[in-house]
C-alpha positions in Angstrom: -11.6 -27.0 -5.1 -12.1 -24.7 -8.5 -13.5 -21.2 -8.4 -16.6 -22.5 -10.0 -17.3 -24.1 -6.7 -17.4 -21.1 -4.8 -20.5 -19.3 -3.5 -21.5 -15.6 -4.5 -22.9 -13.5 -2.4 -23.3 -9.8 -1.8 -22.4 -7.9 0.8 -21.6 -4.5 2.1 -17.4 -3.5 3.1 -17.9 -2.2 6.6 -14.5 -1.9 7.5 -10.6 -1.9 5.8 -8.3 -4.0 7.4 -4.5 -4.2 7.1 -2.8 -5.8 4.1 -5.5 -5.2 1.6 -8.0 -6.8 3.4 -11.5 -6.1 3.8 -14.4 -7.0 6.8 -17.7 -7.4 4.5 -21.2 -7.9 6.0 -23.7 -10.1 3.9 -26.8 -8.8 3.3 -28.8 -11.9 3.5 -27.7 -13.0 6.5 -26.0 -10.8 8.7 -22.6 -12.2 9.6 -19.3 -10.8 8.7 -16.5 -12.1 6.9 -13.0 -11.2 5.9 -12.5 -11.0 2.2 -9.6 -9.8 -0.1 -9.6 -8.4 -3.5 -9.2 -10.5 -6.2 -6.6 -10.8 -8.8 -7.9 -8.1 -11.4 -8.8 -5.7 -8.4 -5.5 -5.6 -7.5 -4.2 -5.7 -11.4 -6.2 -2.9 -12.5 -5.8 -1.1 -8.9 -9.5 -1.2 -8.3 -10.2 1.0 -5.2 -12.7 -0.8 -2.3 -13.7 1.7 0.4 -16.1 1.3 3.4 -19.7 1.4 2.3 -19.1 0.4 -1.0 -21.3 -2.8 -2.5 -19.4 -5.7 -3.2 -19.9 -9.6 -4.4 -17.9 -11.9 -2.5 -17.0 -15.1 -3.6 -16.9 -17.8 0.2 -15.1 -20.9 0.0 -17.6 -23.8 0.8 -15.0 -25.6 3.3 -14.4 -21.9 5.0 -17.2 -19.1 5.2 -15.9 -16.8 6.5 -12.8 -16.0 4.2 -13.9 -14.8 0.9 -12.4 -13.4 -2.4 -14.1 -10.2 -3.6 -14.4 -10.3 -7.3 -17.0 -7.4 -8.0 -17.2 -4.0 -7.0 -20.9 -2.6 -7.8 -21.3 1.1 -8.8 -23.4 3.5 -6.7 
């Protein structure tokens, strides 16, 4: 699998978990995944709090692990 076959999808961080990972609700549909930052997050120390808008990229064989690879601004 390549990153280009990933699905996008927004979501909101509702809680922080332990090692730098995050629980994310989608907005479309309700459920809850666990998500980590991405490698540029984490490069350019990128700070993820609770509440704060997100775009989560799912695998297709696992959805509910993600990658979070966008952090929108307020």
């Amino acid at each position: 699998m390549s990153k280009d076959d990933a699905i996008e999808v927004e979501g909101t961080v509702t809680k922080a978990l332990s090692n730098a990972k995050f629980s994310v609700e989608i907005d479309t549909t309700g459920h809850t995944v666990t998500a980590y930052p991405a490698g540029k997050l984490r490069k350019f120390f990128i700070k993820i709090l609770p509440g704060d808008k997100v775009t989560v990229a799912l695998s297709p064989y696992d959805l509910g692990k993600g990658r979070i690879t966008f952090r929108h601004k307020n």
